[in-house]
N, C-alpha and C positions, 0 to 999 in steps of 0.2 A: 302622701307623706306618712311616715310611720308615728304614732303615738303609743307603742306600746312599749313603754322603757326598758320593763324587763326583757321581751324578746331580744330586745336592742343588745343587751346587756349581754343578753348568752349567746346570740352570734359573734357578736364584736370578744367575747371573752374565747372562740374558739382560733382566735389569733392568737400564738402563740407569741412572746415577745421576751425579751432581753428584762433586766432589772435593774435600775439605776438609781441611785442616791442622787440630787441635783443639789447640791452644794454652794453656798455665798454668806458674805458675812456683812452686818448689819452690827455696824457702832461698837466695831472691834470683836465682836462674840460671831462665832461662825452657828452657822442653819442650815441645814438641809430638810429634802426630803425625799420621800421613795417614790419612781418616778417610771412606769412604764411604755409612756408615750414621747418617746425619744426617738429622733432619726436625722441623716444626713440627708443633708438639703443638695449643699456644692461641693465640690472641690476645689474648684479654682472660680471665686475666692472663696474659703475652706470654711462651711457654714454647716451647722446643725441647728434643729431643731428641741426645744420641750415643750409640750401641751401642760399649764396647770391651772385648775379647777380658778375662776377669778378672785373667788372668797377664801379663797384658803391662805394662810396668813407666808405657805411661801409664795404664791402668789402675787401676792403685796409688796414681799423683801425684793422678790427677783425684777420687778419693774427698774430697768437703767442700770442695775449691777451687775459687775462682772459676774459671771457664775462658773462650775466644774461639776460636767461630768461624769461621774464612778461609776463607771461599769460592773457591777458586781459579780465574783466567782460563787459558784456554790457553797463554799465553804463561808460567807458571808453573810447568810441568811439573818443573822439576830441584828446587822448593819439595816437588812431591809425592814425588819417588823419594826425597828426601835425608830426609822424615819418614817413608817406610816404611823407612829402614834402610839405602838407598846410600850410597856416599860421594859428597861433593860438593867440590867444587875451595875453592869460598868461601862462607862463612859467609852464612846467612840474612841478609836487612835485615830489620830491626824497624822498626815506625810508633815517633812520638812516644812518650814511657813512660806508660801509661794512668792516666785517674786512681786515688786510690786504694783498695782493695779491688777492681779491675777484673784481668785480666791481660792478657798480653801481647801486642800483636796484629803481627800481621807487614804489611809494608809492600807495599801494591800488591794487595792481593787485589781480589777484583771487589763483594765484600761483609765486612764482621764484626760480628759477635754477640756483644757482651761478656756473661758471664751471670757469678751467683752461684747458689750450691748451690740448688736446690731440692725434689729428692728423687732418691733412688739405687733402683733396681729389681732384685731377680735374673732374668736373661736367659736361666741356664742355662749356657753356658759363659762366657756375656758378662754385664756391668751396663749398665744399661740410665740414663743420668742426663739427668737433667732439668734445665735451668737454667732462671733467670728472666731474662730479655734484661733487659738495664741500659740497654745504649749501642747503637747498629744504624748501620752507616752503610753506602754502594753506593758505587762508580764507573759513573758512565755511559759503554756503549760498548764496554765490554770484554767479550769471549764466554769461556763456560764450559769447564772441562777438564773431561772426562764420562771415566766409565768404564764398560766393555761387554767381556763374555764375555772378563775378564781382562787388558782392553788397555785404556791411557791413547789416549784417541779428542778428535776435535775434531768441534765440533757443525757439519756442513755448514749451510754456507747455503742458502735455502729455495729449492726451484727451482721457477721462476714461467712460465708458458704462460699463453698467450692478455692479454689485457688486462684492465684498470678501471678499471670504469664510473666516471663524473664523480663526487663527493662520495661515495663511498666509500674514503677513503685511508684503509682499517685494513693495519696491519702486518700481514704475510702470518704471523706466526707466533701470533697474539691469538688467544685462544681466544674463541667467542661466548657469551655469557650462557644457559643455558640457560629454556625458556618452564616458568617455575614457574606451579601453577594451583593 
């Protein structure tokens, strides 16, 4: 078994990942926080995951409450540094107030995932929880804030050589179906 945290740290940090705000509110006052260990679980029934640290006081909020989501676009970065614990000049924007038993979703993300409880895991230092997606909505257009080897990164644009061919306009970043047999 491995004990050496740091290695741990800069392996597991050369995974590349998405950047999200996790979002719930606690006795009328909404909380988030900034959250890179996020991922779909199911589709049918429509479940995602968030890993968060046990001690961390959203950790605490998020036991049994509904929570949301935010997908953050690049253009959102000061959303992520001010929910891992910066200070920030001004206050978050909030979207519309969700309906209710939903929570709170912040305004401008590039996607949100309203979910209600659907089971809590132990992680070991983390809980491991699970929601059942309620509400799902996107913005078209907007590119992701990614984190990598400990730094807020923006996803370059795909760099293109040579040409293509007539009636093949797939986006250069699509993945292809793989041949199931």
């Amino acid at each position: 078994m491995i004990t050496d945290e740091r290695l741990l740290r800069a392996c597991l940090g050369h995974f590349a990942t998405g950047v999200t705000v996790v979002t719930c509110e606690v006795d009328g006052v909404p909380h988030g926080a900034t959250v890179n260990a996020f991922t779909a679980v199911s589709l049918d029934p429509a479940l995602v995951l968030v890993s968060l640290h046990r001690r961390s006081r959203a950790g605490r909020h998020l036991a049994g409450r509904p929570f949301t989501v935010n997908v953050l676009g690049e253009d959102q970065r000061d959303l992520a540094e001010r929910f891992a614990g910066r200070r920030a000049e001004e206050p978050p924007r909030w979207a519309a107030r969700p309906p209710a038993g939903l929570a709170p979703r912040l305004a401008g993300s590039l996607a949100t995932l309203s979910c209600t409880p659907w089971a809590a895991y132990d992680g070991g230092d983390h809980v491991l929880f699970v929601g059942r997606v309620e509400e799902a909505e996107y913005r078209e257009g907007g590119r992701p804030l990614v984190f990598y080897e400990g730094e807020f990164r923006e996803l370059q644009a795909p760099h293109r050589t040579g040409t293509i061919a007539s009636g093949s306009a797939r986006r250069p970043w699509a993945v292809e179906p793989s041949d199931r047999r």
